[in-house]
C-alpha positions as CSV (number, residue, x, y, z in Angstrom):
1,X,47.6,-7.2,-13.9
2,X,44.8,-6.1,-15.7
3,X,43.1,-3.1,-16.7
4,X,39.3,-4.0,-17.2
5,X,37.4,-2.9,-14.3
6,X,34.5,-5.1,-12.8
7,X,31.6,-3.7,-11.7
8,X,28.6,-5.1,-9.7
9,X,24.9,-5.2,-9.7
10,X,23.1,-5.8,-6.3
11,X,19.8,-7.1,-6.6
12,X,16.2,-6.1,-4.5
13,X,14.9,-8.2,-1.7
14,X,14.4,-6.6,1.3
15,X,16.5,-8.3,4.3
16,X,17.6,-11.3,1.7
17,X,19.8,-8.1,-0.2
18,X,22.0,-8.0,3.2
19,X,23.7,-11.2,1.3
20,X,25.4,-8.5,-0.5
21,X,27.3,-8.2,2.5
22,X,29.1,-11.0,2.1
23,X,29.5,-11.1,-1.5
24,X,31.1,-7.5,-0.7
25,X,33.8,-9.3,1.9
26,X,34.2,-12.4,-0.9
27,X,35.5,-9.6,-3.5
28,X,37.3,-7.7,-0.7
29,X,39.4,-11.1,0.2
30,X,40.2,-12.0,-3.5
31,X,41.2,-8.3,-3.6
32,X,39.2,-8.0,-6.7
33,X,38.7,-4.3,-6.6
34,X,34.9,-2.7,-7.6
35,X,35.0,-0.2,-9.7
36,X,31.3,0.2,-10.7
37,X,27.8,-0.6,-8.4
38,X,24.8,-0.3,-9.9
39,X,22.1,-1.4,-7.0
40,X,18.0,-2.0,-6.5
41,X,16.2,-1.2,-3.3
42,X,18.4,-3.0,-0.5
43,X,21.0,-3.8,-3.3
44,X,21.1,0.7,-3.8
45,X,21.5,0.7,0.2
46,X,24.3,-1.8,0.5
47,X,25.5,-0.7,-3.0
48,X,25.7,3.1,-1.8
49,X,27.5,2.4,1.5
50,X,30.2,0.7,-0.6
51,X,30.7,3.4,-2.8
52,X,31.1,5.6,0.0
53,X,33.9,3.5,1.3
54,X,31.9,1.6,4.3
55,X,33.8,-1.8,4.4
56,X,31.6,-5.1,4.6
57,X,32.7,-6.1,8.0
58,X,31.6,-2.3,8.9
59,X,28.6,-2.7,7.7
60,X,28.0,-6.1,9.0
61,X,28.7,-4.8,12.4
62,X,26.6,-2.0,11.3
63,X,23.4,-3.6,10.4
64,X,24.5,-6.1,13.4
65,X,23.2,-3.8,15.7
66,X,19.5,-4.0,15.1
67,X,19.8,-7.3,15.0
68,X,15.8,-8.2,15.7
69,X,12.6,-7.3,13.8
70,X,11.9,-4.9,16.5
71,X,15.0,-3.2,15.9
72,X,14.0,-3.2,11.9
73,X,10.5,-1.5,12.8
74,X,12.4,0.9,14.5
75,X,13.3,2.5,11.5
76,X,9.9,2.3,9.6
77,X,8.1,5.2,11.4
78,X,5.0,3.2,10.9
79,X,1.5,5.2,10.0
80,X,3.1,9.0,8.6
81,X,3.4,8.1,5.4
82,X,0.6,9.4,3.1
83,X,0.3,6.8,0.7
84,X,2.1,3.9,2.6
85,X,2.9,2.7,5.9
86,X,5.9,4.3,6.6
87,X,7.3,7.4,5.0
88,X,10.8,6.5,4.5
89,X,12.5,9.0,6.8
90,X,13.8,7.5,9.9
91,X,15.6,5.0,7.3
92,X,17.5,7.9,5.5
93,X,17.9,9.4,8.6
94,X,20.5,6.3,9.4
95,X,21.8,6.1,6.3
96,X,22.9,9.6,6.3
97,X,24.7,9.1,9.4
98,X,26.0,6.0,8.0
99,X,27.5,7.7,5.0
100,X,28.5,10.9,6.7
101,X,29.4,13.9,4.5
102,X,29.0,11.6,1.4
103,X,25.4,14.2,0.3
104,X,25.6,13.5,-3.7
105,X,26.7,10.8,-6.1
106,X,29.3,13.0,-7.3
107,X,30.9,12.6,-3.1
108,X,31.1,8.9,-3.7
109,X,34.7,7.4,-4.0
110,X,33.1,4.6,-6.5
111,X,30.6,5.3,-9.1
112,X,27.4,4.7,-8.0
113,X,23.7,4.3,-10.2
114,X,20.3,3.2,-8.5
115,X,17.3,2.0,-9.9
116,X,13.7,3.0,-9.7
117,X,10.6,3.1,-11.4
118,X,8.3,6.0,-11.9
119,X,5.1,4.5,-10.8
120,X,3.0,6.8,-12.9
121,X,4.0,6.2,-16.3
122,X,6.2,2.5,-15.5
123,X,9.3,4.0,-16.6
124,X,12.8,2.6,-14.9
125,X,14.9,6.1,-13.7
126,X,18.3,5.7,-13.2
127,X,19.7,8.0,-10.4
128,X,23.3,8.7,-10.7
129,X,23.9,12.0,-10.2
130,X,22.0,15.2,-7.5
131,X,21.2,14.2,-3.9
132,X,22.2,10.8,-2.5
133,X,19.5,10.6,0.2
134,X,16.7,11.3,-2.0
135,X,17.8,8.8,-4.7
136,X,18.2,5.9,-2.3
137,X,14.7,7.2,-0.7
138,X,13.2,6.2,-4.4
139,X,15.3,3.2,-4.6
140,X,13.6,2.0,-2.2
141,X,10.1,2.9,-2.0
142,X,8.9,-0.9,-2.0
143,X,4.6,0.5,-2.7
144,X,2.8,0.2,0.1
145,X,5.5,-0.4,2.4
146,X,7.1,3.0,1.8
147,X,6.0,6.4,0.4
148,X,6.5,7.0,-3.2
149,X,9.1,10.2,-3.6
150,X,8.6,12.8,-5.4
151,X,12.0,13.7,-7.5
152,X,13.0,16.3,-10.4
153,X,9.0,16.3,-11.1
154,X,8.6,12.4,-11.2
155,X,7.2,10.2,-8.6
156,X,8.8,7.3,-7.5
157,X,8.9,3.6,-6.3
158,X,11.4,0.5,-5.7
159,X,13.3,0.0,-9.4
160,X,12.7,-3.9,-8.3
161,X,9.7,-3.2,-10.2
162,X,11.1,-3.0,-13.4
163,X,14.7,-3.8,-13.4
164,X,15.4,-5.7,-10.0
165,X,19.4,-6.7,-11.1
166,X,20.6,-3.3,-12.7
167,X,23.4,-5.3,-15.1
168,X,23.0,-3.3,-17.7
169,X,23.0,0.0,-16.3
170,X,26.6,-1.1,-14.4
171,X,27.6,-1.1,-17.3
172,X,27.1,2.3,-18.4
173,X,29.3,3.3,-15.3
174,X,32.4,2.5,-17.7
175,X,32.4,-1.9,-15.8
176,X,34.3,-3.6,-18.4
177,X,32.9,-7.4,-15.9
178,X,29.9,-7.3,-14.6
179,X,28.6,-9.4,-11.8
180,X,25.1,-9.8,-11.3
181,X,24.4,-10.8,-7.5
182,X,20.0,-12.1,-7.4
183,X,18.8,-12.5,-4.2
184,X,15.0,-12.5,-5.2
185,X,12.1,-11.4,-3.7
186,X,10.2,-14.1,-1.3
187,X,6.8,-13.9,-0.1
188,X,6.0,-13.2,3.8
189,X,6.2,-16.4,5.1
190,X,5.2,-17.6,8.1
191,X,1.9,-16.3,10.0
192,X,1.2,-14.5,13.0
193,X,1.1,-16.4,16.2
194,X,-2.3,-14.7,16.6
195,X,-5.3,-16.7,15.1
196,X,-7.5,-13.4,14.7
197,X,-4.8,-12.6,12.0
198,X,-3.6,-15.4,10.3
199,X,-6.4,-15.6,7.5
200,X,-5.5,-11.4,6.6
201,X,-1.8,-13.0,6.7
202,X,-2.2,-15.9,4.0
203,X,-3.9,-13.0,2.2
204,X,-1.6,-10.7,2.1
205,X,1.0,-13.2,1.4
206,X,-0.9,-14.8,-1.6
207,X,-0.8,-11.0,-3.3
208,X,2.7,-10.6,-2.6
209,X,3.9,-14.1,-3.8
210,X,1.8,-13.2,-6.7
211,X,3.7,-10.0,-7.4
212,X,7.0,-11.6,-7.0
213,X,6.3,-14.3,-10.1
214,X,5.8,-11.4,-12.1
215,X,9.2,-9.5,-10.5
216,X,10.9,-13.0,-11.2
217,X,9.5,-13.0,-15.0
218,X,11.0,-9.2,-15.4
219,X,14.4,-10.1,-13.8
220,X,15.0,-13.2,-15.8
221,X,14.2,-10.9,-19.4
222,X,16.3,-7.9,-18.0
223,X,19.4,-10.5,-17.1
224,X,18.8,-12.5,-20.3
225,X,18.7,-9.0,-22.4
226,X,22.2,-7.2,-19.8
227,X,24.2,-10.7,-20.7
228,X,26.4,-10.1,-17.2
229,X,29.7,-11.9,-17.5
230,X,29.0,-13.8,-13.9
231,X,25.6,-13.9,-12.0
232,X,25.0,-15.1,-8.8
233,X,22.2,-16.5,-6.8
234,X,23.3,-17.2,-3.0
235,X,21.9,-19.8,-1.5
236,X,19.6,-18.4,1.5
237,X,18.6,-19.7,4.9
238,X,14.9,-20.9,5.0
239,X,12.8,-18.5,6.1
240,X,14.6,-15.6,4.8
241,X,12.0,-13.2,3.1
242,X,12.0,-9.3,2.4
243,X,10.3,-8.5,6.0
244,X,11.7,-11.5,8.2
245,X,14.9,-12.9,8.9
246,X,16.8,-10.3,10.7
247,X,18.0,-13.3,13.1
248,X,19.5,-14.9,10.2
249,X,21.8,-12.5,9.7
250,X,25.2,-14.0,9.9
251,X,23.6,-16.9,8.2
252,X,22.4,-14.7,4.9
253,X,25.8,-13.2,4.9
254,X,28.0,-16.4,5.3
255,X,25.4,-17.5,2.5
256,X,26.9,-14.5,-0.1
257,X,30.3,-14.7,1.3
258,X,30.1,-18.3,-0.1
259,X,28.6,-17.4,-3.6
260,X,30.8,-14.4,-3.8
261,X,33.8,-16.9,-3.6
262,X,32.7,-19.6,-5.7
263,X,32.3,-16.7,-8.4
264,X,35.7,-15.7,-8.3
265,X,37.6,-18.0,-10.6
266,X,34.8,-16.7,-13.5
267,X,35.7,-13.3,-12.5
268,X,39.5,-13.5,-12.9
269,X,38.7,-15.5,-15.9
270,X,37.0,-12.3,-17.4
271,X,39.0,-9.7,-16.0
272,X,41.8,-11.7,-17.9
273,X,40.2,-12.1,-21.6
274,X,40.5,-9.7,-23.8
């Protein structure tokens, strides 16, 4: 038995950060209890219906249900948003039916901290306490994609932009081991199947692989600096980017179940030391 607690840090990417899933069900098997998440963007979704007690095969079955691109639009209330494409609200909207009366941080079964970045002075915010929805409404503001939010008189976007793999801010949740799961943002990929939009694609894709070298450049110093006891980087189908993939889904799961696993020996390992 032990009595250091091991807490996790679920990294941004869009629909790659579903792989949490099954890094989620590799713990659960090992029966290597979280104690601590601490969660970017998708990482603060997945990382927030854990904490509220959601198990991964729920949640698998959960997300399972959309299960196309046309079922992920559904959710993005394209064109309302003032300052992006969508405003963010039919996506809390199912997350707070997903969670049910969990309304704060302080409802949560397992501590919970999100990460995002106030986009008018750079700053990374930490959200651990006050309204759930609104939090995880920040966490995820990916600019451009989804309204900024305005919260406790800041405004803010997706942490990814400044601290993508929140290691060191699980740690301030009281995680004695601290996995780091980095699923990396990808660019677009692919095109269009219509020619009249391919070249705007490529474009928009060249700007966005662009911002991504950056994010990578700012994850590796943040990780480097949080020294996480284990991290992980699952392996992920081809094709698998922040927008696309949906189709891969028991594919990008399998792919964390199998990176969750091979991490555990290094977890037990640390959870022993002393």
């Amino acid at each position: 038995m032990t009595t250091r607690k091991l807490g996790v840090a679920l990294g941004g990417g869009g629909l790659r950060g579903l792989a949490h899933i099954g890094v989620l069900m590799a713990l659960q098997a090992a029966n290597l209890e979280v104690a601590a998440i601490a969660g970017t963007s998708m990482g603060g979704l997945v990382g927030a219906a854990s904490a509220a007690g959601v198990s991964p095969a729920q949640l698998q079955e959960e997300i399972g249900s959309l299960n196309s691109l046309t079922g992920i639009l559904r959710l993005l209330d394209w064109w309302p948003g003032k300052r992006a494409l969508s405003s963010g609200r039919s996506v809390m909207r199912y997350f707070s039916n997903l969670l049910g009366d969990m309304r704060t941080f302080d409802d949560l079964p397992t501590p919970l901290a999100v990460s995002a970045c106030d986009i008018e002075t750079g700053e990374e915010v930490v959200l651990r306490h006050g309204p759930l929805m609104d939090a995880l409404n920040a966490t995820m503001a990916l600019p451009g994609i989804f309204d900024p939010v305005r919260y406790h008189g800041r405004l803010l976007v997706d942490g990814g932009l400044v601290n993508n793999v929140p290691a060191d801010v699980v740690r301030t949740l009281g995680a004695d081991v601290v996995l780091a799961v980095d699923v990396s943002f990808a660019g677009l990929v692919g095109s269009p199947d219509d020619p009249a939009l391919a070249q705007s694609w490529r474009m928009i894709n060249d700007v966005w692989r662009s911002q991504t070298i950056l994010m990578r450049a700012v994850t590796d110093f943040r990780l480097r600096d949080a020294a996480p006891d284990v991290i992980i980087r699952p392996s992920l189908p081809e094709g698998v980017s922040t927008l696309r993939g949906i189709q891969e889904l028991e594919a990008i799961i399998a792919s964390g179940e199998r990176a969750g696993a091979a991490a555990v020996p290094r977890l037990r390992a640390a959870l022993a030391a002393e």
